[in-house]
C-alpha positions in Angstrom: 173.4 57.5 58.9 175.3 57.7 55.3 173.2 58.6 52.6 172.3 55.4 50.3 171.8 55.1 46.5 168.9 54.4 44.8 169.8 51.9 41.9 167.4 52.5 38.9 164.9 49.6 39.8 164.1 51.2 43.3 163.5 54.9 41.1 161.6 53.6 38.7 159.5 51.6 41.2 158.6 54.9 43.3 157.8 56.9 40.2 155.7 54.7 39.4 154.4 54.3 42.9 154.2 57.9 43.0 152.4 58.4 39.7 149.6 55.9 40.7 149.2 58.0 44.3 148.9 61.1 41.6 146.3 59.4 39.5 144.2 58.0 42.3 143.9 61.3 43.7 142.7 62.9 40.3 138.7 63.0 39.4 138.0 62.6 36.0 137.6 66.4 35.3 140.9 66.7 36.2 142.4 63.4 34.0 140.4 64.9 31.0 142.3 67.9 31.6 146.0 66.4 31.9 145.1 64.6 28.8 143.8 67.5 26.9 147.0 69.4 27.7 149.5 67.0 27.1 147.3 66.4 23.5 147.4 70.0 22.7 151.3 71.0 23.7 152.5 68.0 21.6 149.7 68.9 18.3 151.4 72.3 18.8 154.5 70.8 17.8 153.2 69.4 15.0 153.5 70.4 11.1 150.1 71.3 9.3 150.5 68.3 7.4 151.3 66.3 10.6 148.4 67.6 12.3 146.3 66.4 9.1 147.6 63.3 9.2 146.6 63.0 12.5 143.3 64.3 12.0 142.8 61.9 9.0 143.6 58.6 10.9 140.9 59.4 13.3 138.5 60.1 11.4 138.7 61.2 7.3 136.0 63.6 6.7 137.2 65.3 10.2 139.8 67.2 8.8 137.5 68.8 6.1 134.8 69.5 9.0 137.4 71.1 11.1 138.5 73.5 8.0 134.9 74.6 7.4 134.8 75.3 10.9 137.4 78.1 10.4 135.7 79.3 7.3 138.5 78.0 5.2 137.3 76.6 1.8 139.9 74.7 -0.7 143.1 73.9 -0.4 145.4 74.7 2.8 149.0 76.1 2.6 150.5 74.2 4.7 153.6 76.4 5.5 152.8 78.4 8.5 154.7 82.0 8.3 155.9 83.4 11.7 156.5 87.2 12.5 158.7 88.1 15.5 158.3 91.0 16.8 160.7 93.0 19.5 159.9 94.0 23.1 162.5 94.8 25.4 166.1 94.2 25.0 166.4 90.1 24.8 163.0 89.7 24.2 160.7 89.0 21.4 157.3 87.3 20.6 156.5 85.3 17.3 153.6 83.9 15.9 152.2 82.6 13.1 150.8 84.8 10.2 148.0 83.4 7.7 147.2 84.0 4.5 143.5 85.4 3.7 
């Protein structure tokens, strides 16, 4: 039997098929979590003064709440510094380094 190609209606249609099978099968722990994951790998992403932003639409004394949380007082810098640091040969780690 020759081998038939899917036009991109039919694809589209079984992901999203697929993605509701996904979903149905999920308990709500585990939709919390995808949710939480996709939230924090995209904020990650973000610029300090993105993230604030973000923080402020929701809800504006959040942002000042979530800064006395981390015992910071004041004004933020908002330029992160990064460090890198070497391993091995091709390999390094960086991350970010804050002013106290």
């Amino acid at each position: 039997m020759p081998k038939q190609q899917l036009t991109n209606e039919q694809l589209d249609n079984i992901i999203s098929a697929f993605s509701e099978i996904i979903v149905d099968r999920m308990d709500v722990r585990d939709l919390e979590q995808y949710v939480y994951d996709g939230l924090v790998d995209f904020y990650e992403k973000c610029t300090v003064d993105e993230i604030q932003d973000y923080v402020n639409n929701a809800d504006e004394d959040l942002w000042e709440e979530l800064l006395d949380n981390e015992g910071i007082k004041g004004e933020v810098d908002n330029t992160l510094k990064t460090t890198t640091y070497s391993l091995n040969d091709n390999e390094s780690i960086s991350f970010p380094i804050h002013k106290e």
